[in-house]
C-alpha beads as a LAMMPS data file, in Angstrom:
LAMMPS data file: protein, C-alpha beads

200 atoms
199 bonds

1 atom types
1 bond types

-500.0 500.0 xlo xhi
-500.0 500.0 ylo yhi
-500.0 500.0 zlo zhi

Masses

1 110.0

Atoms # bond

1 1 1 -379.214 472.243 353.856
2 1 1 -382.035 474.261 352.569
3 1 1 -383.294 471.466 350.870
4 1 1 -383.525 468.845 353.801
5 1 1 -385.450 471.813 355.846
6 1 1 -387.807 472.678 353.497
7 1 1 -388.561 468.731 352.891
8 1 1 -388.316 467.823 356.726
9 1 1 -391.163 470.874 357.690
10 1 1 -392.900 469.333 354.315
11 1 1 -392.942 465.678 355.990
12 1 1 -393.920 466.913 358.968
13 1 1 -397.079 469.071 358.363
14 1 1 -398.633 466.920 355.394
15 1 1 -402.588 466.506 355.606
16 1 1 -404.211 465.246 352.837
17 1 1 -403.512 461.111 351.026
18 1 1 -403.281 463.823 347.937
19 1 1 -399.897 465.053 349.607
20 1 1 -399.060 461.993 350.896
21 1 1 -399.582 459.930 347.704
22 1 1 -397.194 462.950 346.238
23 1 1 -394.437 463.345 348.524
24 1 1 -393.998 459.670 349.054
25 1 1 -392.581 459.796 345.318
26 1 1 -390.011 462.096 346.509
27 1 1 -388.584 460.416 349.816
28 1 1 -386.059 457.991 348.760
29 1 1 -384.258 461.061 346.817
30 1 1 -384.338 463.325 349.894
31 1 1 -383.269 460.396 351.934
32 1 1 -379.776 460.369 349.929
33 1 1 -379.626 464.471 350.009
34 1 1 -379.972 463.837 353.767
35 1 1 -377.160 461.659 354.091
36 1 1 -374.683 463.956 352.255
37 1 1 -375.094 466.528 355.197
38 1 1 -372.966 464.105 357.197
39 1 1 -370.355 463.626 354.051
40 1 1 -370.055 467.337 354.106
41 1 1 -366.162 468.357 354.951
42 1 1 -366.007 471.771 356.698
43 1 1 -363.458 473.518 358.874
44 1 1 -366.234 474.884 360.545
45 1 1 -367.050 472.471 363.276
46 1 1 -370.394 474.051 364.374
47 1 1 -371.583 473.922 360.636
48 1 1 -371.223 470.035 361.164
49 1 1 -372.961 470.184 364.111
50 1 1 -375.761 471.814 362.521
51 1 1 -375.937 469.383 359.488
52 1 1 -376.262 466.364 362.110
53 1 1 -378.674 467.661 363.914
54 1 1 -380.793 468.170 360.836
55 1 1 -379.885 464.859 359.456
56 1 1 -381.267 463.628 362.891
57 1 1 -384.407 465.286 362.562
58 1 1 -385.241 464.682 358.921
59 1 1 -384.094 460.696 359.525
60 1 1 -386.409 460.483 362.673
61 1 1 -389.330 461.872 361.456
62 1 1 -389.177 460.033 358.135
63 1 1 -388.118 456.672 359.926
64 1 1 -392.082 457.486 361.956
65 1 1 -393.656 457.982 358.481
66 1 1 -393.767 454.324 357.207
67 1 1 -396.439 455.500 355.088
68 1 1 -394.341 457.602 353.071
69 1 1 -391.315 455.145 352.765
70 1 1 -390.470 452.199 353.850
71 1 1 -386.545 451.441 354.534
72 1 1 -384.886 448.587 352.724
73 1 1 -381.997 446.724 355.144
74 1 1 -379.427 448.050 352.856
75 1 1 -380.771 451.905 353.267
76 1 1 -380.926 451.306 356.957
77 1 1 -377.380 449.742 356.911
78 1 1 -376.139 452.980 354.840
79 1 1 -377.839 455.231 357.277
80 1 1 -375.721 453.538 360.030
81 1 1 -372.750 453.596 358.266
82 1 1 -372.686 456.907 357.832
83 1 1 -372.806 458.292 361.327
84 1 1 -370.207 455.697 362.495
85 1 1 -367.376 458.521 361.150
86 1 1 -368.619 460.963 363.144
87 1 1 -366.856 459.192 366.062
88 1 1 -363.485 459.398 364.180
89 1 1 -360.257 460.025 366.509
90 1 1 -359.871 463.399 364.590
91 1 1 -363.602 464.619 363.979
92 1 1 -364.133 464.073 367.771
93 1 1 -361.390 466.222 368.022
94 1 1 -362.282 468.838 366.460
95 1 1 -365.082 469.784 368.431
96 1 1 -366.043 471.254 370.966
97 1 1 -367.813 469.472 374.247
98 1 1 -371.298 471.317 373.525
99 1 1 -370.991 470.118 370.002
100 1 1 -369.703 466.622 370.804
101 1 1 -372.715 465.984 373.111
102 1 1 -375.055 467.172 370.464
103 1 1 -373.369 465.049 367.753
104 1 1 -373.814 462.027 370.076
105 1 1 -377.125 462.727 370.977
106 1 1 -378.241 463.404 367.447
107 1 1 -376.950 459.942 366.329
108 1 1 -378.604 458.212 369.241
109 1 1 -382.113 459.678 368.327
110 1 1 -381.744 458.091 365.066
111 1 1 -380.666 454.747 366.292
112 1 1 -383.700 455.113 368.934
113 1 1 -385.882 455.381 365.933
114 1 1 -384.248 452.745 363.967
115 1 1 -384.898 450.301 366.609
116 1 1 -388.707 451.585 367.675
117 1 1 -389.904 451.608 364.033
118 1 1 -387.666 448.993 362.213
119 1 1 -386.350 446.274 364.193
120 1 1 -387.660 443.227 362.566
121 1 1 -385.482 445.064 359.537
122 1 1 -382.473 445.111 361.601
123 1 1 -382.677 441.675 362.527
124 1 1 -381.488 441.018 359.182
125 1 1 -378.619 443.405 359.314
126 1 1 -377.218 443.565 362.285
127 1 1 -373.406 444.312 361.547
128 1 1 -374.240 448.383 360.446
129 1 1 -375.976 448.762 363.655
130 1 1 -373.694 447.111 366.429
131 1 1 -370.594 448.778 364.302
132 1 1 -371.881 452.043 364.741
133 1 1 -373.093 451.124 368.881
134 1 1 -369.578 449.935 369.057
135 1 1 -368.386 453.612 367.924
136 1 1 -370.347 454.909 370.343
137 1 1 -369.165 453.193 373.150
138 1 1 -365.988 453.221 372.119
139 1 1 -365.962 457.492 372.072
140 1 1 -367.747 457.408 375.806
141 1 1 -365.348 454.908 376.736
142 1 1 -362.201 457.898 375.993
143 1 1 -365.014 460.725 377.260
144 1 1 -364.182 462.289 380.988
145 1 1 -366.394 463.790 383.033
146 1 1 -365.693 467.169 381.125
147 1 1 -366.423 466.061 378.032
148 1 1 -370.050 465.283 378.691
149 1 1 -369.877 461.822 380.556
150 1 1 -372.842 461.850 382.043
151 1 1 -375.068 463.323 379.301
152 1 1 -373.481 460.698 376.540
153 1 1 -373.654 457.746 379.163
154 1 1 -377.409 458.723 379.608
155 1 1 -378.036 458.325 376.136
156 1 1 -376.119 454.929 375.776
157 1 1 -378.337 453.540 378.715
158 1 1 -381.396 454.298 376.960
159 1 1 -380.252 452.436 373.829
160 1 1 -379.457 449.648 375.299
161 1 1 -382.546 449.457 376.949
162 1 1 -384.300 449.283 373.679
163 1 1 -381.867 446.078 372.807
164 1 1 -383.697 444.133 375.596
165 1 1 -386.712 442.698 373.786
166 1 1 -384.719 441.755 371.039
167 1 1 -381.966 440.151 373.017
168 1 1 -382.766 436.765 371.799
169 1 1 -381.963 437.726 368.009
170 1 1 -379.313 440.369 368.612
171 1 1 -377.018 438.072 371.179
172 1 1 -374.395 436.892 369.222
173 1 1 -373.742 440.759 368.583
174 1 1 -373.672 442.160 371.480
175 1 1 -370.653 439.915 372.427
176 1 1 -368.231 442.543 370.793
177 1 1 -369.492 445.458 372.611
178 1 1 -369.266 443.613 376.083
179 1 1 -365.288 442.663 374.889
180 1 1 -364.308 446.534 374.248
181 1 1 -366.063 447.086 377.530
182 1 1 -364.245 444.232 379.398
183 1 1 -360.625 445.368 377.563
184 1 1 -361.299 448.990 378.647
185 1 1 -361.467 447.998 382.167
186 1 1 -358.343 445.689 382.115
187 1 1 -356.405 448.744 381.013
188 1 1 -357.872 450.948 383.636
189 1 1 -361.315 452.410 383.504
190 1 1 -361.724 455.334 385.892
191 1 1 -364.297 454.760 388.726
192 1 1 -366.517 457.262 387.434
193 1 1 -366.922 456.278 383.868
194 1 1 -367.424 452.625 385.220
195 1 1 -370.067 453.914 387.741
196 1 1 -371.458 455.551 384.415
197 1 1 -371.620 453.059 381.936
198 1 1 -373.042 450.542 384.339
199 1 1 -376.682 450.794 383.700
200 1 1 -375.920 450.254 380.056

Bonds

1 1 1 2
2 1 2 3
3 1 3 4
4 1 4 5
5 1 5 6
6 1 6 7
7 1 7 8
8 1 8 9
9 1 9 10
10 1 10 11
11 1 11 12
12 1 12 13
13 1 13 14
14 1 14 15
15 1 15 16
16 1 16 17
17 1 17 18
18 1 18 19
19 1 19 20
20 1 20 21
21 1 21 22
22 1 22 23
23 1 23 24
24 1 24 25
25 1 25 26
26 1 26 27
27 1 27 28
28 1 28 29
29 1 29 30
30 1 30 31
31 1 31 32
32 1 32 33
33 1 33 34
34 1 34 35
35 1 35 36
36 1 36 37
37 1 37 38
38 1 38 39
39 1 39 40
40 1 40 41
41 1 41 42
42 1 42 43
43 1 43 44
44 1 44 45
45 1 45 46
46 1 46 47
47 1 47 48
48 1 48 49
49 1 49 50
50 1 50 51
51 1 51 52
52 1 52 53
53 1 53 54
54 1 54 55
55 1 55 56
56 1 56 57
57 1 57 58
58 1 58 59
59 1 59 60
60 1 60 61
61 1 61 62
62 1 62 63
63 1 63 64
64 1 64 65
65 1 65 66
66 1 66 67
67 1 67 68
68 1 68 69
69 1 69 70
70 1 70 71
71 1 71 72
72 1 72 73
73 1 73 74
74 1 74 75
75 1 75 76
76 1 76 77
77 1 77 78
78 1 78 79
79 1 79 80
80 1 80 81
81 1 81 82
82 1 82 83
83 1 83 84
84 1 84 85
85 1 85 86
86 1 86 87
87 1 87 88
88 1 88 89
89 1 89 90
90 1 90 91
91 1 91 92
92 1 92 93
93 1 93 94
94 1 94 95
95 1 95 96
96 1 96 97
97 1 97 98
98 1 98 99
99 1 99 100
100 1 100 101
101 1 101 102
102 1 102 103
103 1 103 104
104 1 104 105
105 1 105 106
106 1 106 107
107 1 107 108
108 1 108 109
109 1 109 110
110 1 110 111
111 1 111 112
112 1 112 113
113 1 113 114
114 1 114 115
115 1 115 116
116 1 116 117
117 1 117 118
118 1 118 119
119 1 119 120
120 1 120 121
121 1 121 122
122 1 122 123
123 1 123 124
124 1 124 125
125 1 125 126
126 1 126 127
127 1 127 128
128 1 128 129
129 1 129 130
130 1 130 131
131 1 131 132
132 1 132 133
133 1 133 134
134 1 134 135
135 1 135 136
136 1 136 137
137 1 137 138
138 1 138 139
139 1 139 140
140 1 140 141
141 1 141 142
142 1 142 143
143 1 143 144
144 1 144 145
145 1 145 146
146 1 146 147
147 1 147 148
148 1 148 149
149 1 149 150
150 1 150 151
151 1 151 152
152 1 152 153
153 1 153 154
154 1 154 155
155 1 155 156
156 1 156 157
157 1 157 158
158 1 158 159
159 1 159 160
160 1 160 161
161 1 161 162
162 1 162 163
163 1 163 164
164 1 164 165
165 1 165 166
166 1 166 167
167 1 167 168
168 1 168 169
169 1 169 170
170 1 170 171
171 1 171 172
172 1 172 173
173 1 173 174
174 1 174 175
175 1 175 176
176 1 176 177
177 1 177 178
178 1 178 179
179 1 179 180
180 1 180 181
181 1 181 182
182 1 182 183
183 1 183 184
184 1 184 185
185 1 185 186
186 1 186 187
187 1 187 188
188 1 188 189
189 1 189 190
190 1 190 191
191 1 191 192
192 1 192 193
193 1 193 194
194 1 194 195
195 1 195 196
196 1 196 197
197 1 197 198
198 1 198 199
199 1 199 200
């Protein structure tokens, strides 16, 4: 954890092409470091919530900084693959509504920034992304109005905006995230979550 700070307030407050030319060197490393915050087991559920919300910040500030790396499709795939546990029957458990919304939100900040800053890159890996969207929608779709509906559904809505101008390429994708939606509201989708979720 101390690590991924120190490197994120690095990142973030370099100057010179000298630091630049230097700490580029070092990114792909701390990109890896970053993703074992979310492989991190603790009982400690607001620990987690911590190390996601750092991930968050260290993956959307480095995901801006193209010249200090630039993502391969399989290190964006890997960076989506490893939030999609987060949304686990039993992690979501675990926490606590404050916590879940800030989980959620911290993921969707770094699939914002995947999709601003790479999405000619995800064009030719779509599966990572939709699998994790499809996690996501699949976690509001068992949310109440307790649990942070309207916060989470907020969220979803503005990623699905950012889908729009690539709609052409990302179509055939999108299908399975329409189906859970249509098979959630077959078995009953409460008027409020549907009133929700329908921006989205």
């Amino acid at each position: 954890v101390f690590l991924v700070k120190t490197f994120h307030l690095i990142i973030s407050s370099i100057k010179s092409q000298e630091q630049q030319k230097y700490i580029a060197g070092h990114c792909e490393h701390f990109l890896l470091i970053s993703m074992d915050l979310l492989r991190e087991k603790s009982s400690d559920v607001h620990q987690t919530q911590q190390n996601v919300i750092l991930f968050s910040r260290m993956m959307t500030t480095l995901l801006a900084k193209k010249e200090l790396l630039v993502l391969s499709g399989r290190e964006i795939g890997m960076i989506c693959s490893e939030m999609t546990p987060l949304f686990h029957i039993d992690r979501v458990n675990a926490r606590d509504v404050e916590c879940d919304i800030s989980v959620f939100n911290s993921c969707s900040s770094v699939v914002s920034a995947l999709i601003a800053h790479y999405s000619k890159q995800l064009y030719g890996c779509p599966s990572p992304l939709f699998g994790l969207l499809l996690s996501l929608l699949s976690h509001l779709l068992h949310t109440n109005a307790r649990k942070g509906l309207s916060e989470k559904a907020l969220e979803y809505s503005k990623l699905c905006e950012l889908l729009i101008p690539h709609k052409d390429i990302f179509k055939k994708h999108v299908v399975g995230l329409i189906l859970c939606y249509i098979k959630a509201l077959s078995e009953g989708m409460s008027p409020i979550t549907k009133k929700k979720l329908m921006p989205s």
